[in-house]
N, C-alpha and C positions, 0 to 999 in steps of 0.2 A: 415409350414411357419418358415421362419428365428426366429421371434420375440419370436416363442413356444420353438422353439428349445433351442435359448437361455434362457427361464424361467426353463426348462428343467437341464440344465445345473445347472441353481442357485441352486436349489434344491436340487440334489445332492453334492453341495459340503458341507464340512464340517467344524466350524473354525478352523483357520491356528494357530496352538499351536507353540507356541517361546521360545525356549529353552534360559535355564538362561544362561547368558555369565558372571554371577558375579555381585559383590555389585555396584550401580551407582558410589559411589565415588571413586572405585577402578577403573570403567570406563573413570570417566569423565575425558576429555581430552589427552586420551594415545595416539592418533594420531594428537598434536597438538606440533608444535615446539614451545611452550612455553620458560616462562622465565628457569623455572626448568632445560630442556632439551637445552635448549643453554647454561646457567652454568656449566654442568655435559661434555658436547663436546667441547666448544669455547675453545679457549686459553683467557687469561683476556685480551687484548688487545682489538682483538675481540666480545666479550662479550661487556666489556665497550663503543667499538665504538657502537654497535648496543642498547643498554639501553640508552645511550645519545642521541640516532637518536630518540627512542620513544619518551623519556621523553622531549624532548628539541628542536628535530627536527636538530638537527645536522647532517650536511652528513659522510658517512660514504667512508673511502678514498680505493681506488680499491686495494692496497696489502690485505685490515683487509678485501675485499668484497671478496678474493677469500679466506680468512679461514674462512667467515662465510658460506659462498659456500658447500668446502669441510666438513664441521660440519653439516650442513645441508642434503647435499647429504647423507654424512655416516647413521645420525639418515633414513633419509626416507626412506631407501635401507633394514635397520635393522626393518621394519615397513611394509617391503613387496610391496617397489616402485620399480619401473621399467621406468617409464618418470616423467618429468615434466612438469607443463603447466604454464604459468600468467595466473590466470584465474582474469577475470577484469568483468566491469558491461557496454556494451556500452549503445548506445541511443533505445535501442530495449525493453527494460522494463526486459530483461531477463539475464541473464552471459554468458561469451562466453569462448573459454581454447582451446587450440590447443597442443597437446601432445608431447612430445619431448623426444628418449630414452637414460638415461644415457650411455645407447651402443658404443662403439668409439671406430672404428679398430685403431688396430697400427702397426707397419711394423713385419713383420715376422707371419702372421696369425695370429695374437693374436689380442686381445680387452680390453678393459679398461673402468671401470663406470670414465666418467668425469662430473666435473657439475664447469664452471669457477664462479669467481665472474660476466665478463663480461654477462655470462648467465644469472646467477642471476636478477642484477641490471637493465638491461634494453633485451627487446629486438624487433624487428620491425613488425606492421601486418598490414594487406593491408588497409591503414583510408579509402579508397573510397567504400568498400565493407558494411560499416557497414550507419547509417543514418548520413550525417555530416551536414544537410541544406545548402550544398553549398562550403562549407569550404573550401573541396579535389574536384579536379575534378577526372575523371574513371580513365584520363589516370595519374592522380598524385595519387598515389595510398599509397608514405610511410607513416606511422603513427607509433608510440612506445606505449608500455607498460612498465610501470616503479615502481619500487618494493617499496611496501607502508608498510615499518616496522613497522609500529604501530597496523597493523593484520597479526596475528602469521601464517604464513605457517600451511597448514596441509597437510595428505594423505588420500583421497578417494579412495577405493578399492587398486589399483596399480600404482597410477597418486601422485605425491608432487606438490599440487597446490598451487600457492605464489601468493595471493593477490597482485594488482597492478591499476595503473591510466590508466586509455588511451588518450594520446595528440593524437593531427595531427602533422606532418614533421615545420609545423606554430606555432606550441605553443599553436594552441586553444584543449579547454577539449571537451572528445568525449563519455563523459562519466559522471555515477553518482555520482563515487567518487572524482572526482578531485575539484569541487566545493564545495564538502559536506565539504572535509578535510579545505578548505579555509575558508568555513563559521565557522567551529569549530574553527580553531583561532584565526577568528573575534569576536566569541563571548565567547575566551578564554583571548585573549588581554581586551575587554570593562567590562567583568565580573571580572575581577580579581579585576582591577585595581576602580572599586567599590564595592569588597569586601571588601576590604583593607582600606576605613571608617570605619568598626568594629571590622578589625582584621589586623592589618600591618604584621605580618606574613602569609598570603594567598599569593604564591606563582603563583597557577594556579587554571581554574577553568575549569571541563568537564560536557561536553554533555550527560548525563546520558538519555536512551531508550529504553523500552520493547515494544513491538510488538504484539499483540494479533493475532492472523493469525486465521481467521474463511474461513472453505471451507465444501464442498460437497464432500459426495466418493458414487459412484454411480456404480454398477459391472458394468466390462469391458464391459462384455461381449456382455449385455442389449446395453449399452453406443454403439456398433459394428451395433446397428440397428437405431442410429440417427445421418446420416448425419449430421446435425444442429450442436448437441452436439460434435462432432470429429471435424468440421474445425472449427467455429466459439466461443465453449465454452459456448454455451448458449441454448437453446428451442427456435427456432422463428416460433413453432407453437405447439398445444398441447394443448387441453382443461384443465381445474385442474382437478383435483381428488375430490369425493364427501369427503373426508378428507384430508384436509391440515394440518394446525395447530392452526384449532381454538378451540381445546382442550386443547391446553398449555402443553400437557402430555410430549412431549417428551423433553426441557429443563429441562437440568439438570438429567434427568430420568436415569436408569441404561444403561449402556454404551449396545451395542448389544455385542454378544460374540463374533463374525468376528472379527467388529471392534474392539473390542480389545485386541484383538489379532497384529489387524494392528498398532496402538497405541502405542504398547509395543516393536515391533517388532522399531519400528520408534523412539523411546526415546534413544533405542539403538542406535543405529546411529549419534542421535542428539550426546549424552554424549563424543560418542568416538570421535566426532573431537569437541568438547567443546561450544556446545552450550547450556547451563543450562534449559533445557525445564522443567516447575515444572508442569503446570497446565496442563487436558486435559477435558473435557467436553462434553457434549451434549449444541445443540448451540436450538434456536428457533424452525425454519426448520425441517420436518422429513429430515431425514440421512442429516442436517448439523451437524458439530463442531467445537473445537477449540482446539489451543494447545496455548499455552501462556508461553515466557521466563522468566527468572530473568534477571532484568534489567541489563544493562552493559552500557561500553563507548560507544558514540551514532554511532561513525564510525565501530565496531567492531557488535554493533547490527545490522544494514544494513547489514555489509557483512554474518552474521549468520542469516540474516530472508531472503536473495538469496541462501543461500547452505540451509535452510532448506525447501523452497520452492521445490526444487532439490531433497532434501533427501525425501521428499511426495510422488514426482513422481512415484520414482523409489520403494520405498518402497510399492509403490500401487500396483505395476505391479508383484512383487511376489505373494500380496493376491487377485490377480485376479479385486484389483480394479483399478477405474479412480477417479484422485483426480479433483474436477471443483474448478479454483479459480478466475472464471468469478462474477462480484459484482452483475449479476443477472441471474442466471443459470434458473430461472423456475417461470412464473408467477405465482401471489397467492400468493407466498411465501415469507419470510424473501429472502433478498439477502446478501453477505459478504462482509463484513471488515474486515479492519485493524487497529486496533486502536492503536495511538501510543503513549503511556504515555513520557510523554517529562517532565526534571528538570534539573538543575542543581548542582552540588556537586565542593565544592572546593579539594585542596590538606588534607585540614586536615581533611578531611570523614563530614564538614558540608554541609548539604542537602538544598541550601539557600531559595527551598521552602516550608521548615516543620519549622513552629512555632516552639521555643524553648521557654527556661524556665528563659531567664533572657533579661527585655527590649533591652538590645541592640544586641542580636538576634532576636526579637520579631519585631525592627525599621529594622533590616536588610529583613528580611521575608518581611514585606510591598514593603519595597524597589523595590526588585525584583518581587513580585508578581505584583505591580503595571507597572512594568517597561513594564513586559510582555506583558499584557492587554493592553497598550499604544499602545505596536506595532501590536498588531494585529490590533484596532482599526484604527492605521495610516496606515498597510497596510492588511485590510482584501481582497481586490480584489484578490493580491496578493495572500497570502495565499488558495483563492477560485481556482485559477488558476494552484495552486500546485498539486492538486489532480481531476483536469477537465482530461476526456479521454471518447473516447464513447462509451465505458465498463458499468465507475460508473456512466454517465448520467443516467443509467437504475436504477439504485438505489438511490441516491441522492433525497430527498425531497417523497419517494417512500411510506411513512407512516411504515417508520422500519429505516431510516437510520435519520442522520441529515439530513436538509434542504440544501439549496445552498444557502442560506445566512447566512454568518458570524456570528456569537455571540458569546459570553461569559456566561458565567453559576459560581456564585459564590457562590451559598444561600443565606438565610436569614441573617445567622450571619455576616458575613464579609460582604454582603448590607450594615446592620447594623453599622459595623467598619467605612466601606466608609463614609455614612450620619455622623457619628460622628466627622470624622475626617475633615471632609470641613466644619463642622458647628462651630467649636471648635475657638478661638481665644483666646490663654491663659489659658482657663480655662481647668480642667479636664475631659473627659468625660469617664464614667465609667458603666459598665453593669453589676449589681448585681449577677444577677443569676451564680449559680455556673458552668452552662454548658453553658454559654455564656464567649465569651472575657472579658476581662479590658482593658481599651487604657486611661492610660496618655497623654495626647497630647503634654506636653511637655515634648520628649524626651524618655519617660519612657512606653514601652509598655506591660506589666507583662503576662503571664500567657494565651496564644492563646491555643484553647483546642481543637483536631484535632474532624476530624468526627462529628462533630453538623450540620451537616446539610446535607437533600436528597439530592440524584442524580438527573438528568437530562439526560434521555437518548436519548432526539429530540435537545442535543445542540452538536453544530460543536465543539467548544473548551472549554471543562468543569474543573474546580477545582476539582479536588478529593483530597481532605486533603494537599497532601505536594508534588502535581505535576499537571500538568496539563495534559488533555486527548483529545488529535487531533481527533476525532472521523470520519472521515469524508472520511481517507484514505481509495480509496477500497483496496480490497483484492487481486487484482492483480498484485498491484502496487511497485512500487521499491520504499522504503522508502526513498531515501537518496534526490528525489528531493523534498519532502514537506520539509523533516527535514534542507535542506541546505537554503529555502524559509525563514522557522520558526527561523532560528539561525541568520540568516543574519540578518533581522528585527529587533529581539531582542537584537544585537549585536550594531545595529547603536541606538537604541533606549537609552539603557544603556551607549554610547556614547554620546548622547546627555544629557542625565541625567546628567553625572558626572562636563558635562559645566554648566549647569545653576545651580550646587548646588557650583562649583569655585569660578562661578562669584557673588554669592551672598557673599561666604566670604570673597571675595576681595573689596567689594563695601566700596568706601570714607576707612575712621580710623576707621572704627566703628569694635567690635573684636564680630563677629557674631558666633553662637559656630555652631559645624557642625553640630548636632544633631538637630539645631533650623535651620539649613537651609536645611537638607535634607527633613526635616518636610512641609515647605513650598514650597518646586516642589513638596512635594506626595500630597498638599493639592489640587496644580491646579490638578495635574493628575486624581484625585477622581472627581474632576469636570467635567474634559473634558474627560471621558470614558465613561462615561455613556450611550451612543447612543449605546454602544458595547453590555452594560450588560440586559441580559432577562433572567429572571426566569421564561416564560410559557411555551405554547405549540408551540415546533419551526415548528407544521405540520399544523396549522391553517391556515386558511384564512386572519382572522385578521392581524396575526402577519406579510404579506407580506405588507399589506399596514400602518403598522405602523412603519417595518424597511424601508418602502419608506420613509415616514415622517421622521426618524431620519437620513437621508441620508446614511445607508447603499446600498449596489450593490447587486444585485439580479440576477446572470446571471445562467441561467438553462439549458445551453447549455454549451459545450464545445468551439464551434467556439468564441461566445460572451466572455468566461470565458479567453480564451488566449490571447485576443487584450490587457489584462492588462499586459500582461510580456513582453510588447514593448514601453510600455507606459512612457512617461520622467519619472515620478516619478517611475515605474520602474529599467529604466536604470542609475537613479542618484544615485539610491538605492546601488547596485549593482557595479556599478563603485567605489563609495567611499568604499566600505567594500572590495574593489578590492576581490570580487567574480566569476564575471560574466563579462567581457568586452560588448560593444556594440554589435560585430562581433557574438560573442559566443550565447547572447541572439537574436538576430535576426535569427539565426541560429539555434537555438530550437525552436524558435516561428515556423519555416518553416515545421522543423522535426516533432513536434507536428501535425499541418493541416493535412502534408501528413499522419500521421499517423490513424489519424480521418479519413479522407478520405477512407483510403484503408480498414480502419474494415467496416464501414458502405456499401463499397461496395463489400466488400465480403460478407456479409450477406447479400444485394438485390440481387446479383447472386446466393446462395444459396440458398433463400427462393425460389427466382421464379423456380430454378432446380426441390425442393421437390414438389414445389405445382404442377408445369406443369409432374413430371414424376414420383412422389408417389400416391401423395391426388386424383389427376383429373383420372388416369387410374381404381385407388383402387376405385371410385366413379362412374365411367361407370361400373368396371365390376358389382359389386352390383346392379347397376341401371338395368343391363339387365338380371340378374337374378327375380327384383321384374317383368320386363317388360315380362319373358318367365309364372310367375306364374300369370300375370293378364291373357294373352293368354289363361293358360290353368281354369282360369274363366269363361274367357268368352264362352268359349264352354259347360261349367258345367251348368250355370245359365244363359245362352243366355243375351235376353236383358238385365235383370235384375244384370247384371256381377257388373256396377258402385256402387250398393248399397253394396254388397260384397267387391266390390276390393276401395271402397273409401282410404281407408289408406295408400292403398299399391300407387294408382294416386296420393295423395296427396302426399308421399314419391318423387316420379321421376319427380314428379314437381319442389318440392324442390331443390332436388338435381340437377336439371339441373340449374336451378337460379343459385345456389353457383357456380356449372362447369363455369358459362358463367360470374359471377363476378369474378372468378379466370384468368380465360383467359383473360378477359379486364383489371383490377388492373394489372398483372405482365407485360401486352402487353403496357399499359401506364408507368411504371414504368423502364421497358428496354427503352422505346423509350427516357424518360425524362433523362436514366443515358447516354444514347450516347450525347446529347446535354449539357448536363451537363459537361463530358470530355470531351469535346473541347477548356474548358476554360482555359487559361492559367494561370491567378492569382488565387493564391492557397486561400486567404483568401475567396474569392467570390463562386469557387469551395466546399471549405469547407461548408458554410453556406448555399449554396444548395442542398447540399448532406444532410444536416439537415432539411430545411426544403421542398425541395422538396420528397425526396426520402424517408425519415423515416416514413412519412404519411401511406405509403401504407405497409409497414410494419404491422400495426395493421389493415387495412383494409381487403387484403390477408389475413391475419391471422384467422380474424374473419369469412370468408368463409371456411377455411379447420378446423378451430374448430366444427364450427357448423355439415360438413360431418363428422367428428368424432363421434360426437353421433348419427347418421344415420346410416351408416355403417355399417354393419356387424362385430362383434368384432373378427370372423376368418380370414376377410378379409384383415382388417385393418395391413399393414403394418410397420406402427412406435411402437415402444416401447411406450406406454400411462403414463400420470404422476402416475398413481396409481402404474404402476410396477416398476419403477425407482425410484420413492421415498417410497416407504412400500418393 
């Protein structure tokens, strides 16, 4: 059988040893066109125009675009390029690059590496071929890619890939970064410009983001015998294993030697085109893990958690493995995330949300920390709706991930801080203890002392000492649309902050100091957040019908979760942070449904394929193997054959039950997904694809589980979780 053969295989091989290529830091970055390797080629002209374009966003005028070009070109060629591509992010959750070779005949049989500025700077790909909701029609097909200086070029293998946006021919974004970069100078313009309360030299403030990327590597090989696994990324049937992970053993536990082998082979890679990977791990899951960056600018982390997504793949496929970065690969088990540590950092290296050592960093830290929590509270739908997909629906609330409903997690301490600070009127309020805060109330906040307090691992958006932790992203997902969700939020929030602490110093002659007015919007603020903040168990029962009571949103679906990113407050959101146009948003709202749609029904047609042309045949033939040994029973032991062959009737009894529940569940379920497609409104489409169609998903399932432990395990032709995951 296929499934032996392949175990077969596994066993023989041996781990894949990774030869040293040199010290990481003599690595890191050697195939990135950094600042370094633009100084050392540019002319200063050039150089300067393109450091001004990073730092400042200045355009860069097409004489200095064709010697940043030819500098460009020269390094990648010296680096072992051959084409170029704009590799960009569309609406597909994946990257996309179409190759292009510096190759260029010239007259007289000869050729020439060219690479213009016009190359560079922009160039044209077909907008109607990728998801636009509407935007482009087939037969309008231009759309541009346009070159986003502030992520360095690199070279993968033979390819000089140059990060870029993707518009339509229309102006609208077709893509993840063209909004993400708009949301970062919305919440680079509103943070500045309330940093600068504490420090009038703060210039500018970035988006600081690490990425924790947890997945699955599963051998290919095995992977070659589950349909399921190969199109859809996931197990849509498959009993557990009498060992999952409720040992605990393998977190954290000694890496296997394969793997790390693949690991190492893969850090490689990460280093050379410059993405700082430090951490790697054993994750909960048998054969999960994780790899985890050092933080960076938050547009530059996006585009290095898409090329390392990429560098996984491919890196798997030397060591014979399959990387799964489905958020639920395999019942029973832990599923994966993406956790993304999100803060802020000004120009002058302060981290505005790490307590510092002198009150008026200490007032500045509340500030912004409170500012935060504001917005999520004002728009957690929102936020819910950023990381909705019907991937993480399978994981989401799953008793391993956060819930789908919103919260905050700050600990006891800073609990603490809050009650103090809304209760306070003038007076001092002070917390002895030496591992506890001190809060001055007026004005003066001494001495916040990091780490005093546990984690929460059941909450969506957590404090961890001097950032915050999205927890909720799966792991399939393209960061850049939570994090363009999160920035915008925050951006208008800290926006509105900096009015009502104006308008207090402007009120009547009175000379209000600003310290005593930003004091008094952080006091309502600590009031009116509250509904946000939970320190229990976000997996409970309880806790649904008490964040009903606090008026949070609750939507546990994807369909329900995206009607909030059409919604006025929404689109006024979004409008004013001039992020997102109406056009743009109604337009992802569309691309989103279809996209829910079409996974969901790729997996009711796959599931019914296996169960009608794996599970059901693999179950007669067995059936009439016990049916040729009762036969030859009943010749042995004449009448008395039923007292004999009881187990073996009671077996093809069974079995025919499950055959004939399979045949009906997938015979109902075809029939409901034709009348289902006919509908033309995508929202109404969507929402029955959820709750008509998903039903039987676990119902089918539950029939081919059960002939799984029946079966004959030579017969059995799926790979079973016990050999996939051990």
């Amino acid at each position: 059988m296929l499934r032996f053969t392949a175990l077969a295989e596994v066993q023989k091989k041996q781990p894949v040893e990774v030869a040293e290529r040199g010290r990481a830091s003599e690595l890191f970055a050697c195939n990135v066109f950094h600042e370094e390797a633009m100084r050392q080629r540019m002319t200063c002209e050039a150089f300067e125009s393109v450091m001004a374009s990073i730092r400042k966003g200045c355009k860069i005028d097409r004489h200095v675009a064709d010697q940043v070009a030819t500098a460009m070109r020269d390094w990648a060629i010296s680096r072992g390029a051959t084409h170029y591509t704009h590799w960009f992010q569309p609406l597909t959750g994946g990257t996309a690059e179409k190759h292009d070779a510096f190759f260029e005949p010239i007259a007289g049989n000869r050729a020439i590496e060219q690479f213009s500025g016009s190359q560079l700077v922009q160039q044209e790909s077909d907008a109607s071929s990728f998801p636009n909701g509407g935007i482009r029609n087939t037969f309008e097909a231009r759309g541009y890619t346009a070159w986003d200086p502030s992520s360095p070029p690199f070279v993968y293998g033979s390819v000089l890939c140059i990060p870029t946006i993707f518009i339509a021919y229309t102006g609208e974004a077709l893509d993840n970064k063209t909004p993400l970069l708009k949301a970062l100078t919305a919440v680079d313009k509103a943070a500045t410009e309330v940093a600068r309360y504490f420090d009038p030299t703060v210039e500018s403030v970035a988006n600081t983001l690490g990425c924790e990327q947890e997945y699955f590597l599963i051998d290919k090989t095995l992977m070659a015998t589950r349909p399921d696994l190969l199109i859809t990324g996931r197990t849509l049937l498959g009993h557990e294993a009498a060992k999952g992970q409720q040992l605990e053993d393998h977190y954290l536990g000694a890496i296997p030697s394969r793997v790390l082998a693949y690991m190492r082979d893969l850090e490689q890679e990460c280093l050379m085109v410059g993405i700082p990977v430090k951490t790697r791990h054993n994750e909960v899951a048998p054969s999960q893990f994780e790899v985890a960056p050092i933080f960076t600018e938050a547009n530059l982390a996006v585009d290095q958690n898409a090329l390392l997504m990429h560098l996984m793949r491919k890196v798997a496929e030397r060591h014979g493995f399959a990387v799964l970065f489905h958020e639920k690969p395999f019942a029973g088990v832990n599923g994966s995330g993406k956790h993304n540590n999100w803060s802020l950092v000004t120009n002058t290296g302060v981290n505005l949300l790490s307590p510092g050592k002198t009150p008026s960093n200490n007032l500045q830290f509340l500030t912004f920390f409170l500012c935060t929590i504001k917005a999520v509270h004002r728009y957690e739908p929102l936020l819910r709706a950023s990381i909705a997909s019907a991937t993480n629906d399978y994981r989401l609330g799953a008793n391993e991930a956060p819930p789908a409903i919103v919260s905050v997690f700050i600990g006891a301490l800073l609990t603490q801080v809050l009650d103090g600070l809304q209760q306070a009127q003038g007076k001092d309020f002070i917390q002895k203890n030496k591992d506890e805060l001190r809060l001055n109330v007026v004005g003066k906040i001494p001495d916040l002392f990091l780490d005093t307090t546990d984690r929460n691992r059941t909450s969506p958006f957590a404090f961890t000492g001097n950032k915050f932790e999205f927890r909720a992203v799966g792991s399939n997902a393209n960061c850049g649309k939570p994090m363009m969700v999160l920035n915008t939020m925050v951006a208008k929030q800290l926006t509105d902050f900096k009015r009502e602490v104006d308008a207090l110093l402007k009120v009547g002659n009175k000379k209000v100091k600003k310290e005593d007015a930003i004091l008094k919007v952080l006091q309502g603020y600590a009031q009116s957040i509250k509904p946000i903040l939970f320190e229990g168990d976000g997996y409970s029962k309880a806790w649904e019908e008490e964040a009903k009571a606090r008026g949070l949103s609750n939507h546990k679906t994807t369909p329900d979760a995206l009607k909030e990113n059409i919604s006025e407050k929404a689109i006024a959101l979004f409008t004013e942070m001039q992020v997102l146009s109406p056009v743009e948003l109604h337009a992802r709202y569309d691309i989103a449904l279809e996209e829910y749609i079409k996974t969901v029904q790729i997996e009711a047609r796959v599931l019914g394929d296996i169960a009608r042309n794996h599970i059901v045949p693999t179950a007669v033939r067995y059936q009439n193997i016990l049916i040729e040994n009762v036969r030859g029973l009943k010749e042995i032991f004449g009448e008395h054959f039923q007292e004999v062959a009881f187990e073996q009737l009671d077996l093809i009894e069974h079995i025919s039950e499950h055959i004939k529940g399979i045949h009906s569940k997938v015979s109902e379920m075809v029939e409901a997904r034709k009348r289902i497609n006919k509908l033309a409104d995508l929202e109404a489409k969507a929402q029955a694809y959820c709750q008509e169609i998903k039903p039987f998903f676990e119902q089918i399932r539950r029939h081919c589980d059960k002939l799984e432990l029946m079966v004959d395990d030579e017969l059995w032709t799926m790979t079973k979780y016990r050999e996939l995951l051990f």
